[in-house]
C-alpha positions in Angstrom: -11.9 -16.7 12.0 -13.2 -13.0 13.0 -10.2 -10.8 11.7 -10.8 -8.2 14.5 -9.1 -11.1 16.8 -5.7 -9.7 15.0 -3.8 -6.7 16.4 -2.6 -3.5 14.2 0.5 -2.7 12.7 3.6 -3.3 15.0 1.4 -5.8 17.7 2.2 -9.8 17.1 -1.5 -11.4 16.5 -3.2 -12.0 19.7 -4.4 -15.1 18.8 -1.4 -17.5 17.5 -0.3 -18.5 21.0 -2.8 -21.4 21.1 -3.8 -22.2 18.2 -1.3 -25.2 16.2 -2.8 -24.2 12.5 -2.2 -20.9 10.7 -4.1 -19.4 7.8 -3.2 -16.7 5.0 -4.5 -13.8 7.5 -2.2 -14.4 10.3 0.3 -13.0 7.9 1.8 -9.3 7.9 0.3 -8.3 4.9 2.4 -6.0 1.9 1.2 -3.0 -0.2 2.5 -1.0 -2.7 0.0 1.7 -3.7 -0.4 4.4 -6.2 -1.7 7.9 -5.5 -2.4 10.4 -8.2 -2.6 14.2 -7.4 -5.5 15.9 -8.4 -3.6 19.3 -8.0 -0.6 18.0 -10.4 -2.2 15.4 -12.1 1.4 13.6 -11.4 1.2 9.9 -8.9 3.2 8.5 -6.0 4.0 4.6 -5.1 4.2 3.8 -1.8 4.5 0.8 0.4 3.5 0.1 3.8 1.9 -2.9 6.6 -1.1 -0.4 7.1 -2.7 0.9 4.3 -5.4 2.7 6.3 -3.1 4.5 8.3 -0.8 5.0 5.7 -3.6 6.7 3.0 -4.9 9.0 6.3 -1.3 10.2 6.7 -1.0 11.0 2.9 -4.3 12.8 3.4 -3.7 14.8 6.5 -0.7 16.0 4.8 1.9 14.2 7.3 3.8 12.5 4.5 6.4 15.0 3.1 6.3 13.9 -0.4 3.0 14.3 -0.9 1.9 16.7 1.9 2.0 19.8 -1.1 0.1 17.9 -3.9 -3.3 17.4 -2.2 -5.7 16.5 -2.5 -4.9 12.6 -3.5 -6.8 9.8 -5.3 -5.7 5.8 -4.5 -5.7 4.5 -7.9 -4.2 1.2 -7.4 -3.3 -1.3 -5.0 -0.9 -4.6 -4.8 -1.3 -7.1 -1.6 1.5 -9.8 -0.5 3.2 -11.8 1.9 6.2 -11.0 1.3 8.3 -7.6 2.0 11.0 -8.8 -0.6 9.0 -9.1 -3.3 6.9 -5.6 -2.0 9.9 -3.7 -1.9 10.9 -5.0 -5.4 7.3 -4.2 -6.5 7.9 -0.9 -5.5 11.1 -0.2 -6.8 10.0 -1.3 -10.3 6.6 1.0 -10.3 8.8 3.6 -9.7 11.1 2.9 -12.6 10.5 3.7 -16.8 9.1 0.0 -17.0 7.0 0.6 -14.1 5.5 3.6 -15.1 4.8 2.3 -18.5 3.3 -0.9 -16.7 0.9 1.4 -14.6 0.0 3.1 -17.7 -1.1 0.6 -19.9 -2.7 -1.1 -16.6 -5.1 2.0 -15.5 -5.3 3.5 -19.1 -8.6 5.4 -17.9 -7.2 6.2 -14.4 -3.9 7.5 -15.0 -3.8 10.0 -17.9 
């Protein structure tokens, strides 16, 4: 299955109407991100369905948060199914235990 037959962000998938099987990719996929600062050295965690539109807002400076702390790095990624767990996911990068977490994880990344 070509995965240009799926629409973006927002669009149902073209092709579901007739076909009777579904696979992993006709999912709406889940990220939560993390963006370091090269200015501040300090990161943000995001989440979003479009990760390629979401990184070129955070570069073109459209995303308040971060708009002032260019330019930006992607240091880390985390992909699901499910916006439940992603928003969790989120939540708890953002937290002490997170942070730590992110840390320990990208030791040579994050410093």
């Amino acid at each position: 299955m070509d995965i240009k037959e799926f629409a973006h962000e927002g669009e149902q998938l073209r092709s579901l109407n007739d076909r009777k099987t579904f696979t992993p990719l006709d999912k709406i996929m889940h990220y939560v991100y993390v963006l370091k600062s090269l200015k501040d050295n300090k990161w943000y965690v995001g989440r979003t369905e479009d990760l390629k539109k979401r990184l070129e807002e955070h570069h073109k400076g459209r995303v308040k948060s971060t708009s002032d702390r260019r330019p930006l790095k992607w240091v880390y990624c985390e992909i699901g199914s499910n916006i439940k767990d992603a928003v969790h996911r989120e939540k708890y990068l953002k937290s002490a235990w997170g942070k730590r977490y992110l840390k320990h994880r990208l030791k040579h990344e994050i410093a």
